[in-house]
C-alpha positions in Angstrom: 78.5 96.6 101.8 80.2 99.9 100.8 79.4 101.1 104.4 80.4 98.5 106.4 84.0 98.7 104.5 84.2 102.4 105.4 83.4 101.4 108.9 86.6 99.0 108.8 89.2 100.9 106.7 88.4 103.5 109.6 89.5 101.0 112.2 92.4 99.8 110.2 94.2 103.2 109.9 97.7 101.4 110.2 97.2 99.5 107.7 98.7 101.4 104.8 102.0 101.8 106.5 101.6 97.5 106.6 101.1 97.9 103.1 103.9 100.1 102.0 106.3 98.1 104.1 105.6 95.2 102.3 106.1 96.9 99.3 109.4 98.0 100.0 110.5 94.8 101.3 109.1 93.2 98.0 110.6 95.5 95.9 114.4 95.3 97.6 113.8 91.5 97.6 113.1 92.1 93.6 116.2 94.1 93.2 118.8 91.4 95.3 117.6 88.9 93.5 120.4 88.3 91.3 122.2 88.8 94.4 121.1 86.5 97.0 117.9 84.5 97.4 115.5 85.0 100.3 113.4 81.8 100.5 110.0 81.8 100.3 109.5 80.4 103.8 111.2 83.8 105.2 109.6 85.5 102.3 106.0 84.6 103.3 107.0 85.1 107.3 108.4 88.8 106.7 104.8 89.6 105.1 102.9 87.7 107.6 104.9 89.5 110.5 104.9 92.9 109.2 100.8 92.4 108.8 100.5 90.9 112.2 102.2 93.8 114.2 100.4 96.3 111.6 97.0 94.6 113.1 98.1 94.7 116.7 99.5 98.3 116.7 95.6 98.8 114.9 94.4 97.3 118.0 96.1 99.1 120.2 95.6 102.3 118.8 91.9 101.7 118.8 91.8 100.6 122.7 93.2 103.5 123.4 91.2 105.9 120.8 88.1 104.4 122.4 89.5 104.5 126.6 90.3 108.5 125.4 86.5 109.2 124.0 85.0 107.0 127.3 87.4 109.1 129.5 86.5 112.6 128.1 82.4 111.8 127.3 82.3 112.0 123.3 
């Protein structure tokens, strides 16, 4: 099991920047709060968006990881 989620963290190198943006988007939405209200529906859509393009900048960063190594015979 260990392995096979060494294999993926290695594909998901993006992911961290996903992460942290969250976190900073979470955190300014903790500070506001007193402020102005973000629903929950925009709330939830933020994170799922921000993970979404996190996965498909993953993807597309792979594509062309793996077109470069085909390309140059590693």
């Amino acid at each position: 099991m260990y392995f096979l989620l060494v294999n993926v963290a290695e594909r998901f190198s993006m992911l961290k920047y996903g992460l942290a943006a969250i976190l900073v988007f979470i955190g300014i939405k903790m500070l506001i709060v007193d402020f102005y209200h973000i629903p929950i529906a925009v709330s939830l859509g933020t994170v799922g968006t921000i993970l979404l393009v996190t996965l498909l900048i993953n993807v597309w960063v792979n594509r062309r990881e793996d077109r470069r190594k085909a390309l140059s015979g590693d």
